[in-house]
Steps between C-alpha positions, in 0.01 A plus 500: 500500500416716182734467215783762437445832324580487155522146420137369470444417128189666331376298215676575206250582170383855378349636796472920485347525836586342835289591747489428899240585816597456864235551796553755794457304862419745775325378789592841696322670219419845664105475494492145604393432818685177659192293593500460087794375441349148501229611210781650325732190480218295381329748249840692304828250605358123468378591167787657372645199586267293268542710263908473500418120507353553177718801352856396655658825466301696736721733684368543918687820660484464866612647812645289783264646743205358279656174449467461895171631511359286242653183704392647820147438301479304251840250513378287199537792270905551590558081468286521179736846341807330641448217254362703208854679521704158562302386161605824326157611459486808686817736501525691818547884503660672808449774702601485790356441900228742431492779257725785611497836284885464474563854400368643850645285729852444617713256281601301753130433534458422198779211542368379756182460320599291183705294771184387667320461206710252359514314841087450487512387106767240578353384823108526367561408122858333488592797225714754459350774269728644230221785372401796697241722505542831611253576802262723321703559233667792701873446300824717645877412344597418881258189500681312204785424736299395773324226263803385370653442822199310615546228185265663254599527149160701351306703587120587386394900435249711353570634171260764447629797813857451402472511144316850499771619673776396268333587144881380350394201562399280197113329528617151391688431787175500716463155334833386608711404828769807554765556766406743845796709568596497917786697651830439452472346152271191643214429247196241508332289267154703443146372367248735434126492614212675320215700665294506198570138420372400855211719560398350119472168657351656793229599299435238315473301829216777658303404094573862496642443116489162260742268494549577107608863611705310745645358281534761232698686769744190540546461137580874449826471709623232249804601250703325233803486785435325853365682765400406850171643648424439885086438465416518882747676794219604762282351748367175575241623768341655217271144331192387690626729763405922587796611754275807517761739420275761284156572480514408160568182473298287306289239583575097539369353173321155535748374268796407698798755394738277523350288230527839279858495574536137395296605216729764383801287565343201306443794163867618521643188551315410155600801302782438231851660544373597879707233796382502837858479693618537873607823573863471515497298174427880367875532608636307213369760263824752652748414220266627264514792240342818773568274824771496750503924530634628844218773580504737789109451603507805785543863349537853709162561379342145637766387708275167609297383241188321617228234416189605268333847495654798595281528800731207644857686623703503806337711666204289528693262763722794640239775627167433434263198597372457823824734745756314218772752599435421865550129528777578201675666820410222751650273279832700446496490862495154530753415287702765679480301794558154303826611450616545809322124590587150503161414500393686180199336363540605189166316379279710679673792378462391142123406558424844677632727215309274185314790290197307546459612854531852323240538248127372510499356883230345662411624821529214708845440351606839554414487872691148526807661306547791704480302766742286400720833363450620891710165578758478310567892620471434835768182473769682281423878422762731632375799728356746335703847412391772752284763422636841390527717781405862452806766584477701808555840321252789418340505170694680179334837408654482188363365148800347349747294736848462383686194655894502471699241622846341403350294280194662371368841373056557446221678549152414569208677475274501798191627276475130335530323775932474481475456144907485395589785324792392403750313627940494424694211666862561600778452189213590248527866333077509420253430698379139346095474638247686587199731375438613154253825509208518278588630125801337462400268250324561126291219527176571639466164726823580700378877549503470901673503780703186581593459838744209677447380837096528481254288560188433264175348542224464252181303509251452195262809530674685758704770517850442526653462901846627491735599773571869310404714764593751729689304823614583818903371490733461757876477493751303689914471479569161641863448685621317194399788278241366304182728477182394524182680391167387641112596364140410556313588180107516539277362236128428435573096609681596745874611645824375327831514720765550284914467647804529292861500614756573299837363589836706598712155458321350174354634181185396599122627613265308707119481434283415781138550408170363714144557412265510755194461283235313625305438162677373188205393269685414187756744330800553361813593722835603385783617711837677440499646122873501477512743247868521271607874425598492129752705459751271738472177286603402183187393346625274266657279749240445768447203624279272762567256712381242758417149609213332385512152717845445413848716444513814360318604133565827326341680268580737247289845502601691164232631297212286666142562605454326809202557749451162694228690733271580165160359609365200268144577520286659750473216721928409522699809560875383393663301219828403626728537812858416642471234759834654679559126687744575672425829613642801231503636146744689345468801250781652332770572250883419466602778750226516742254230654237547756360230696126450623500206792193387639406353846335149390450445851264773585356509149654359157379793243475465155715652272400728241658673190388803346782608181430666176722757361337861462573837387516764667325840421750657343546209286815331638531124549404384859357172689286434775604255673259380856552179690185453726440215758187412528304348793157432394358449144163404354365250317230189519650320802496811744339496791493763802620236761745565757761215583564697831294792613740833593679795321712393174823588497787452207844584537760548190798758441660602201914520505781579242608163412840561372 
């Protein structure tokens, strides 16, 4: 078993830098194909192993799944890292069954996921990991709770995205361990890793700098108080191995790279005032001067901080890759159906939503995954919700439509495509969302029309495919009173059906939109634009929330520039998102709060926030305020592939939550 947190005892003289590594194990790395699993054990994991023979605090972060592949294969390897942890050599790092973006998938699953893991380490490796890694570094304040309920006391996160989204925060405690704030006033013990520090010894490793640069970098980080520095916190598949990933990747050097590594390892370990230590021996540092601060990682503006380069955020695992937001649904379905099941295999589930069937997937996999994805559907997925059905009425000659029932007042304008005016909800005195007309606002970038209820399609040198257009509408009373609306909106790619009912017994409108486009290509796709009218909020007081994997976070809006769909680069269109787990978000003040819910199970979109405060042209102090929900995003892993050929259809309402 490894040794408890916070009692190992570092060797006491005048060290100023401790430092630490631990290896990535992924044998479901994305552009792996399985028929190398066997070259991969033997070229990255049994000489990491040698080299935590000779370096005994290597750390080795593993998923359950891979622990049972790499027996499956090779079972030497697990008798061989069974007794290199017995002998305290190697400290094991958790993650889980397989790795899980917690912050897009249902917290339950998420349970259900450190549960197995933990199950596979004892049975595999006799040990019980008290370290976590966060899959991909994708950190939400609902996963702290889950990781202390499943016996972790630490957890492992990136320093760099979080920091430069809290500026407060001091520098020096990069270099130290710090507390994770959860909900509900639960906290975990938190270790930082360091992009820069790793891809250093990445380079190094690839002779693409010295070691004495190395080196120099290493020594720079020293100070005359302790700090910790984690040296290495990425992949193992990496040395003497090309998972052929990127076109750019170097070349294998004839030099092994794993002899680099030891190389490296061998120079620090020889520095003065540097200690190679295990990585939870870092954790005794949290009594110190700068240590021990509770920090609130998430912000409004970033509410999941992720791994690396900004090019790396959720909605990289939530709607782009191969169909992600697809077999995100097929999943939610699934675990629908578990629910209701004594025979929930909630292993499979766990293994069929790991990001790494959602980024960089081989082909062959991909076919054997959706096959597998067809399964599991077929053996729990509840039927699916019918399909709209268009009203039996003749078509509205008018150009506005005003819907009144006992619960709800708007208008909708048939020219764009039953853009909401505006819409009033019953007990309100304004009406609280809708369109804002062109002018409004002094600032030159919000000079346009903003709509809510539209659709929105844009693909890189293309014009824009929107469903603002002229439509042919169609009106129906049901018996219960509620009104619903009905369109077909042409458009170069093809029609978009478009039904909305608005409820006579609820505060509440429901969005029913298919696409019946037969080419995709790659794009950008954002749906609903709920769109806050100023003038009925108190600005000061506005606030967000949602669930991001676990209970509910919220967020506080005053004053803030926010725009999680601002494109990175060219090539990745977003920067943050709201993973909305458990199906809603909610935008508001102290009086009034409106509530976007989402249908996971016929697509899980993306939430988006748009919020920067803005004056208006005659001067006076105003906000705009969007909340967008996105259903397809670019970026390096996209790829036009279908999961299941037919129209796509998304379904999500807005209501007055209070």
């Amino acid at each position: 078993m490894n040794a408890p947190l916070f009692s190992r005892d570092v060797q006491a003289h005048n060290s100023q830098l401790r430092v630490f590594a631990f290896f990535h194990l992924n044998l479901a790395f994305s552009s792996i194909e399985e028929e190398r699993r066997s070259e991969v054990i033997a070229r990255c994991y049994w000489p990491l192993l040698r080299l935590a023979e000779k370096y005994p605090h290597i750390g080795i972060e593993v998923s359950g799944y891979t622990l049972e592949e790499i027996a499956r294969f090779d079972p030497s390897w697990i008798a061989r890292a069974r007794a290199l942890i017995a002998e305290d050599r190697i400290e094991l790092i958790g993650s889980g069954y397989t790795q899980i973006i917690g912050p897009l998938v249902p917290a339950q699953v998420i349970a259900e996921n450190l549960r197995i893991g933990n199950d596979v380490y004892r049975d595999l490796l006799g040990a019980r990991p008290a370290v976590a890694l966060v899959n991909e570094q994708a950190f939400s304040a609902g996963l702290v709770g889950h990781y202390l309920d499943a016996g972790y006391s630490a957890l492992l996160m990136d320093w760099d995205n979080p920091s430069a989204n809290h500026p407060e925060w001091d520098a020096e405690r990069q270099f130290l361990p710090q507390y994770a704030a959860g909900l509900g006033g639960r906290k975990i013990a938190l270790l930082w890793t360091n992009t820069a520090a790793f891809q250093q010894m990445q380079r190094f490793v690839y002779d693409d700098i010295k070691l004495e640069a190395y080196l120099r970098f290493v020594r720079e980080r020293r100070a005359f108080s302790t700090r910790a520095l984690c040296l290495y916190a990425s992949d193992a598949e990496i040395f003497d191995f090309r998972p052929g990933r990127f076109r750019t990747e170097s070349k294998l050097h004839q030099t092994s790279e794993w002899e680099r590594l030891d190389t490296a390892l061998s120079a620090i370990a020889g520095e003065p005032g540097i200690d190679l230590i295990a990585p939870s021996q870092a954790l005794t540092l949290i009594g110190q001067d700068g240590a021990g601060n509770l920090l609130q990682l998430e912000s409004a503006g970033c509410p999941v901080p992720v791994k690396k380069q900004r090019k790396y955020n959720l909605a990289r695992w939530a709607v782009t890759g191969r169909d992600n937001i697809a077999i995100n649904a097929a999943c939610e379905r699934v675990h629908r159906g578990m629910l209701a099941r004594q025979d929930a295999d909630w292993k499979e589930l766990c293994y069929l939503w790991a990001s790494d069937f959602r980024t960089h997937l081989a082909q062959k996999r991909w076919d054997a995954y959706r096959t597998r994805l067809h399964a599991a559907e077929e053996k729990y997925a509840p039927p699916a919700v019918p399909a709209a059905t268009v009203p039996d009425t003749a078509p509205t000659p008018d150009r506005h439509i005003d819907i009144m029932t006992r619960t709800i007042t708007a208008r909708l304008d048939r020219r764009r495509g039953l853009a909401l005016e505006r819409v009033q909800f019953e007990g309100g005195a304004h009406a609280v969302m809708g369109g804002l007309p062109h002018g409004m606002f002094a600032d030159i970038a919000l000079q346009a029309d903003w709509y809510t209820g539209d659709c929105v399609f844009e693909a890189p040198g293309e014009f824009k495919v929107t469903d603002l257009e002229w439509c042919e509408a169609r009106l129906q009373t049901r018996e219960n009173g509620d009104v619903v609306v009905h369109a077909s909106i042409e458009t170069p790619k093809g029609p978009i059906e478009k039904q909305m009912c608005f409820s006579n017994s609820e505060r509440r409108i429901d969005f029913d939109i298919t696409f019946h486009w037969d080419d995709w290509g790659k794009g950008v796709l954002r749906l609903g634009h709920f769109t806050l009218l100023p003038n009925a909020f108190s600005l000061d007081r506005l606030r967000l929330a949602t669930t991001n994997g676990g209970g509910r976070e919220s967020f506080s809006l005053a004053g803030q520039n926010i725009d999680h769909g601002a494109p990175v680069s060219f090539l990745v269109s977003s920067s943050h998102g709201l993973g909305m787990t458990e199906g809603w978000a909610e935008i508001g003040d102290d009086k009034i709060q409106l509530r976007i819910e989402v249908d996971r199970c016929t697509a899980p979109l993306l939430g988006m926030l748009t919020h920067r405060p803005a004056k208006r042209s005659d001067g006076s102090a105003s906000l705009f305020c969007q909340l967008q929900l996105s259903a397809m995003e670019l970026d390096d892993t996209r790829k036009p592939t279908s999961y299941r050929d037919g129209p796509r259809r998304f379904r999500f309402s807005l209501s007055h939550a209070t």
